[in-house]
C-alpha positions in Angstrom: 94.3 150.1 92.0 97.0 147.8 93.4 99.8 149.4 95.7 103.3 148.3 93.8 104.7 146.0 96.0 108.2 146.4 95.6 107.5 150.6 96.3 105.2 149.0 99.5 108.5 147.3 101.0 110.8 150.1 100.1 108.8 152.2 101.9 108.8 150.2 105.4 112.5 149.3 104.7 114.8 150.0 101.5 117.1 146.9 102.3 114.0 144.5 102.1 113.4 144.1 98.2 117.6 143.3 97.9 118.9 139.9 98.1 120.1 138.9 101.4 122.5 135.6 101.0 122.0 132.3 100.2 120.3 129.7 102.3 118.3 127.7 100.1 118.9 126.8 96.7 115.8 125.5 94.8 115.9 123.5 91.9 112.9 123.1 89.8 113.9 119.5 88.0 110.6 120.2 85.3 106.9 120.6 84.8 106.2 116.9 84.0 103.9 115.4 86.6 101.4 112.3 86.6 98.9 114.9 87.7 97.2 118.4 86.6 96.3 120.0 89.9 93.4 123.1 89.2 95.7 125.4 90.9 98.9 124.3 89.8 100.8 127.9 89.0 103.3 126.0 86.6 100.8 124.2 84.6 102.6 120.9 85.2 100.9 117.8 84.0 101.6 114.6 82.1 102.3 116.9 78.9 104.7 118.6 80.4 107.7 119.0 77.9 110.3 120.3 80.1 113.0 118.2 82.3 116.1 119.3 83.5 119.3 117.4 82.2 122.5 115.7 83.6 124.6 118.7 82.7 122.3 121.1 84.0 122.9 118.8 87.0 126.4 118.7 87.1 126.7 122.2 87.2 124.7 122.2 90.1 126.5 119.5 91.5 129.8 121.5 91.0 128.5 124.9 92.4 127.2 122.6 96.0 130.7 121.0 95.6 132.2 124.5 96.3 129.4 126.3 98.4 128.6 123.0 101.0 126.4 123.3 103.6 123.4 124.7 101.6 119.6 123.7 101.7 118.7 121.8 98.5 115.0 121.8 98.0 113.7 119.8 94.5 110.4 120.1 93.2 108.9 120.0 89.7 106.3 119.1 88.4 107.0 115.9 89.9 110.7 115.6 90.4 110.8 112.4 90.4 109.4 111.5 86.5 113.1 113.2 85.9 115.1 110.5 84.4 118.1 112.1 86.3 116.3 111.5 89.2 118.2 109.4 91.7 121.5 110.5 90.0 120.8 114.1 90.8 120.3 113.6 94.3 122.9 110.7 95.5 125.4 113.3 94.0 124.5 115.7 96.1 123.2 114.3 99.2 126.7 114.4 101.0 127.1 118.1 99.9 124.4 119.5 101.4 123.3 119.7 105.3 119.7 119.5 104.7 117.8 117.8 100.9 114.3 118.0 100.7 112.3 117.1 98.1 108.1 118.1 96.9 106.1 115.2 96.2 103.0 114.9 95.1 102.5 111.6 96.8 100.7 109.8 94.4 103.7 109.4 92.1 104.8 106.7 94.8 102.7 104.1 93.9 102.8 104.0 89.7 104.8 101.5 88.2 107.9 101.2 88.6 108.0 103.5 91.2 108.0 101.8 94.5 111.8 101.8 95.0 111.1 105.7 95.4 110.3 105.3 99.5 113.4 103.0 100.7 115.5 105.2 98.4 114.4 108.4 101.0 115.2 106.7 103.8 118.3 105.4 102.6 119.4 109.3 101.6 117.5 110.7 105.3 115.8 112.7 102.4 113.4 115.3 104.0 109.6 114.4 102.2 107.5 117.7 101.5 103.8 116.0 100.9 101.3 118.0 99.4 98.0 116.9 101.1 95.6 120.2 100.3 93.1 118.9 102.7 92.2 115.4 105.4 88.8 115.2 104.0 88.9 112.8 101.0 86.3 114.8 98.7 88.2 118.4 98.9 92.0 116.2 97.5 89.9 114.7 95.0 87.9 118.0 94.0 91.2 120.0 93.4 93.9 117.0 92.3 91.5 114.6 90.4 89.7 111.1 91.4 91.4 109.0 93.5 94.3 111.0 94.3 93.6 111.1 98.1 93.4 107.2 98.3 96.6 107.3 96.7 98.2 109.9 98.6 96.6 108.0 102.0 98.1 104.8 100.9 101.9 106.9 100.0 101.8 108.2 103.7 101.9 105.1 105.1 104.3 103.7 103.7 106.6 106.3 104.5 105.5 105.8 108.1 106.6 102.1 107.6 109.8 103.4 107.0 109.9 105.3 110.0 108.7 109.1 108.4 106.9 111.3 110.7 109.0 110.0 113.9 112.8 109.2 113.3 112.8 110.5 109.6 111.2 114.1 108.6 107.7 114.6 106.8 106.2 117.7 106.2 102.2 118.1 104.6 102.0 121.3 102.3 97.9 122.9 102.5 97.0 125.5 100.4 93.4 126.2 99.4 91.3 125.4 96.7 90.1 128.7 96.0 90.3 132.4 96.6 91.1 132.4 100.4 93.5 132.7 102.4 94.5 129.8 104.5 93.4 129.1 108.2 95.8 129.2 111.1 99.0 127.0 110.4 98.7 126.1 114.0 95.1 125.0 114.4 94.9 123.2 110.8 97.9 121.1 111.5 96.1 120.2 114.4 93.2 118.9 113.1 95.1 117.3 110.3 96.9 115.4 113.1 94.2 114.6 114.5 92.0 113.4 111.5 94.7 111.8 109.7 96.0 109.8 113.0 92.8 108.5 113.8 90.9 107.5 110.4 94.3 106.2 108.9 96.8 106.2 111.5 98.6 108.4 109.4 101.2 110.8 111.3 103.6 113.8 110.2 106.1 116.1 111.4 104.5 119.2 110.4 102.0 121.1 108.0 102.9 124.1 106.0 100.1 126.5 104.6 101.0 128.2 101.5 98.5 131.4 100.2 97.6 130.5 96.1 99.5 132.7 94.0 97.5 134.6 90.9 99.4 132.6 88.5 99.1 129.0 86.5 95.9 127.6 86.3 94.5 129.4 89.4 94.9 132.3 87.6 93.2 131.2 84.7 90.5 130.3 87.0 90.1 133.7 88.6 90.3 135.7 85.0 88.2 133.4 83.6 85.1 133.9 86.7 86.2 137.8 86.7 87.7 137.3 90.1 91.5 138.8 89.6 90.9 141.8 90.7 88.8 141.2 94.0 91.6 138.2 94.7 94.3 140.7 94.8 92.2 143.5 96.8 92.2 140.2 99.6 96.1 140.1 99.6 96.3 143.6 99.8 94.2 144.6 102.1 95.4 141.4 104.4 99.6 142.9 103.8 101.1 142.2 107.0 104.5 144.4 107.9 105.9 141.9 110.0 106.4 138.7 107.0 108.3 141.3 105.1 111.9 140.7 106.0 111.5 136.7 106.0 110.4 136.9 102.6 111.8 133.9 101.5 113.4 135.5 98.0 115.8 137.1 100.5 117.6 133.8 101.1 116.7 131.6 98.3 117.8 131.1 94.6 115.2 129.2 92.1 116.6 127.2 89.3 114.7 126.0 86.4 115.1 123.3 84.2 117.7 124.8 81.5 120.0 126.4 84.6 118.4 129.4 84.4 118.0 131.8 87.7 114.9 133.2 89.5 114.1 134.5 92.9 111.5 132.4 93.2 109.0 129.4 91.7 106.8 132.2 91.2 108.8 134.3 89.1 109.8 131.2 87.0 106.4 130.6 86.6 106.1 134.2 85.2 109.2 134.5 83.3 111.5 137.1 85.2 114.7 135.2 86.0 117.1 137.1 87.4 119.3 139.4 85.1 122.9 140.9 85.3 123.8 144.7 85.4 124.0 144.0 81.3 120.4 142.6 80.9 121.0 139.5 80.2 119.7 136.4 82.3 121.5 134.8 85.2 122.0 131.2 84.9 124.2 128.3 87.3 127.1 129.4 85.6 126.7 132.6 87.2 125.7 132.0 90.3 128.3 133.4 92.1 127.6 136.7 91.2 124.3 136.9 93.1 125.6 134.7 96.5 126.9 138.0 98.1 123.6 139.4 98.0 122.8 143.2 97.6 120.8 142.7 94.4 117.3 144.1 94.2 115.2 141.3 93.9 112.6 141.2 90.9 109.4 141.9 92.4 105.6 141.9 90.4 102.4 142.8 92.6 101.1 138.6 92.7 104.0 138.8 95.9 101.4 140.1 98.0 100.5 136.4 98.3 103.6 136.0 100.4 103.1 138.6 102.7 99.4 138.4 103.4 98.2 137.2 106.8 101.0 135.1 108.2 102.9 135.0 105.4 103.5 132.5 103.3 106.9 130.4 101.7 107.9 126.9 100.6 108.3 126.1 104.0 104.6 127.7 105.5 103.9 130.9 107.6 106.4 133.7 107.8 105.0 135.0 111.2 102.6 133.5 113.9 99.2 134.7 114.0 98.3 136.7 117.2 
């Protein structure tokens, strides 16, 4: 039997399953994306029907506008097959003090989207990469054929335009399977090193993220009968010390209609964050959650974020001893 999680924190320390204040605010633009990755825990993919739009966006553009000086971090799907794209994020790139945005890499060289990499430098746009692995046949195994020549020929041209020395790039690894990642430290080593001297390729740094047992990975472990001994690995690898940096402490998801969650994996689930009524949270009422204080909505898949060093959008919560 699983341990609840939320009654797992309380017990170390009451305050660490409330909301702390906000940091980060995450905005989830829609689950259309020019691949279907096996793990994917949205189930994005080219028949994706969901995309966030422009007065979702202004709203958001209106809550930065009034609360400057947050961390704006897009993803999707693939955030940029939003229409609203580029409009979304020259509106708020002065409002912000740090914009990042996920890519999936590959996106960057279809049709019509080479003005993508100029446009990031222009903007001093922090690039998250995913890049689940250096070796050629593992990116191809878990994002589909000819994704890591793709993503290969994406990094450099971001290195062209001076990413991964005067401009930021980050690499996202997670696994293809039911383990837990590596050492952060010693993979983004050999990533450096591999990636520098087959394709001259270099980065800034590599985050490793722990799967969550949601999406198509958790299709995958139901479907093999593997759920169960999956979860018995995050729990029995719980580590106290990632608990307060939990990153649902300091960040607010938002999903394609405006609606509010802790977290991407919450949205994924369908818990978005409700009032003392019941109803559901959205950008409208945003500012009733800022303060912090709430108890965050917790299920027993957020022992992925606290096993071994910990994992969040931006990589380990904790170094490994």
């Amino acid at each position: 039997m699983i341990p609840n999680f939320k009654e797992t924190l309380r017990s170390i320390n009451p305050g660490m399953v409330h909301f702390d204040k906000l940091v980060t605010l995450q905005v989830n633009l829609g689950n259309i994306c020019n691949q279907r990755c096996e793990h994917c825990h949205l189930d994005a993919g080219p028949f994706g029907s969901n995309s966030m739009d422009r007065a979702v966006m202004e709203k958001i553009i209106i809550f930065l506008q009034r609360h400057r000086g947050l961390t704006l971090d897009v993803t999707g799907g693939c955030p940029e097959l939003n229409p609203y794209f580029k409009f979304f994020l020259e509106s708020a790139r002065g409002l912000v003090s740090r914009l990042m945005v996920r890519t999936n890499l590959t996106i960057l060289s279809e049709q019509g989207m080479q003005w993508i990499p100029p446009f990031y430098r222009d903007h001093q746009i922090v690039v998250v990469a995913s890049l689940p692995c250096y070796r050629e046949e593992n990116v191809n195994g878990q994002r589909g054929s000819g994704v890591f020549a793709k993503s290969i020929t994406a990094l450099t041209t971001l290195n062209r335009l001076g990413y991964g020395s005067s401009l930021e790039l980050n690499l996202v690894y997670n696994p293809r399977s039911d383990f837990l990642p590596p050492s952060q430290q010693c993979l983004e080593g050999e990533y450096r090193s591999n990636l520098h001297q087959h394709y001259g390729i270099r980065f800034n740094n590599l985050f490793t993220m722990v799967n969550a047992p949601l999406g198509r990975f958790g299709k995958y472990l139901d479907s093999s009968g593997r759920t169960e001994q999956y979860y018995r690995l995050l729990v029995d690898n719980f580590n106290p010390g990632t608990a307060e940096r939990i990153m649902c402490r300091t960040l607010i998801n938002v999903d394609w209609q405006g609606v509010l969650y802790n977290c991407d994996f919450n949205q994924a689930s369908g818990f978005p964050v409700r009032n003392k009524d019941g109803h559901r949270m959205t950008i409208d009422s945003i500012g009733d959650i800022m303060v912090g204080g709430h108890e965050i909505i917790m299920r027993d898949y957020c022992y992925c974020c606290t096993a071994g060093s910990g994992s969040s959008c931006t990589g380990v919560l904790v170094s490994r001893s």
